[in-house]
C-alpha positions as CSV (number, residue, x, y, z in Angstrom):
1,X,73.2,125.7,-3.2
2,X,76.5,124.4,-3.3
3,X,78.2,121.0,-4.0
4,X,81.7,119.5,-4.9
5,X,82.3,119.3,-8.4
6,X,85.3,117.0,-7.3
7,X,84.7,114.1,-6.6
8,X,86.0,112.7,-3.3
9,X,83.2,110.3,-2.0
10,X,85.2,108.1,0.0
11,X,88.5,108.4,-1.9
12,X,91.7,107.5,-0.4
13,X,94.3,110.2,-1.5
14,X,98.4,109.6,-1.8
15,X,98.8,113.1,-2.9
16,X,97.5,116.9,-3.2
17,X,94.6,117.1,-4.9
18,X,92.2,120.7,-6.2
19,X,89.2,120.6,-5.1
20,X,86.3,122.5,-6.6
21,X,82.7,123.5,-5.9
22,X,79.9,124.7,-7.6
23,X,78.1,127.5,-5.4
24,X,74.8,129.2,-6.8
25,X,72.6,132.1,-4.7
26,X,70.1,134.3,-5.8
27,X,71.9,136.6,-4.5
28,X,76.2,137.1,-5.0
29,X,78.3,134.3,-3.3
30,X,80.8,136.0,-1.0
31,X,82.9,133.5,0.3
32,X,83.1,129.3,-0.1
33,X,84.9,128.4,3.4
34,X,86.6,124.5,3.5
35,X,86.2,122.9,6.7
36,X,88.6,119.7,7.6
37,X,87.0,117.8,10.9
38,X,85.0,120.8,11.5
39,X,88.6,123.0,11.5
40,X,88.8,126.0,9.1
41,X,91.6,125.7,6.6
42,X,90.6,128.1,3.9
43,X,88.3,130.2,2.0
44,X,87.7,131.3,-1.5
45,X,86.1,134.9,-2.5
46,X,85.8,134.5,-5.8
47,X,84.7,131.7,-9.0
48,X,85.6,129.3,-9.3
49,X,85.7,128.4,-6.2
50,X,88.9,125.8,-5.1
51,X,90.7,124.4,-2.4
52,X,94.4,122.2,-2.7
53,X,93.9,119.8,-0.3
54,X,97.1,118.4,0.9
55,X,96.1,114.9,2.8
56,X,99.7,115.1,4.5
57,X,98.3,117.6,6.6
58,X,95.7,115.1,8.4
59,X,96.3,111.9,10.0
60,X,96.7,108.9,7.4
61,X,94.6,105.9,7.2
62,X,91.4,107.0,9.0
63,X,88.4,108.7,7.3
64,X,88.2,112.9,7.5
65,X,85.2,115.1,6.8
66,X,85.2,117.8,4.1
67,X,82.8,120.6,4.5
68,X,82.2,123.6,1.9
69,X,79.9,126.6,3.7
70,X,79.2,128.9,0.4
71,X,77.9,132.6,2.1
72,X,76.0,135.2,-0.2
73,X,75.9,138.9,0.2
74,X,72.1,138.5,2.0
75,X,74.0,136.0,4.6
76,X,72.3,132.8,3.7
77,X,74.0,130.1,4.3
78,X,74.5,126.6,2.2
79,X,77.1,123.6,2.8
80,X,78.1,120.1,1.0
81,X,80.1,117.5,2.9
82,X,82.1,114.8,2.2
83,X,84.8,111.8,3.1
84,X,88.2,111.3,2.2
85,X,90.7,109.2,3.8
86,X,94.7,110.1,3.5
87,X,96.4,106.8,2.5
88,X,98.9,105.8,5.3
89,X,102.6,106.0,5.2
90,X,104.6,103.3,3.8
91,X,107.0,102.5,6.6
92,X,110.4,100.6,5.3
């Protein structure tokens, strides 16, 4: 299983933030891989397992899916998603 120990649901983030899950296997978790709108931007091989999100990298003001795929040494599979939205940019 895995699941966000941060919690994001729906959040609207200004700034960076670290985001950790909780991944448990029978078997030895490999790899946690973080997902942004289904694109790959990293992975984590060993506990715990993070990610610094940095919202500036998305657009601002609309809602973004994050996905966490934890992999085990037998191959088996197991995700958590969840929502954030990037707050949008002040313009003066």
């Amino acid at each position: 299983t895995v699941a966000f120990t941060t919690d994001l649901s729906y959040r609207q983030l200004a700034a960076g933030v670290e985001v950790a899950v909780q991944a448990n296997s029978a078997a030895t978790i490999q790899r946690v891989d973080f997902f942004v709108d289904e694109k790959l931007i990293a992975t984590s091989t060993a506990a715990p397992f993070k990610l610094q999100l940095d919202p500036t990298t998305v657009a601002p003001g609309i809602w973004h899916s994050l996905r966490a795929v934890a992999r085990d040494a037998r191959g088996t599979t197991s995700e958590a998603r969840t929502t954030f939205r990037p707050a949008s940019l002040a313009v003066s």
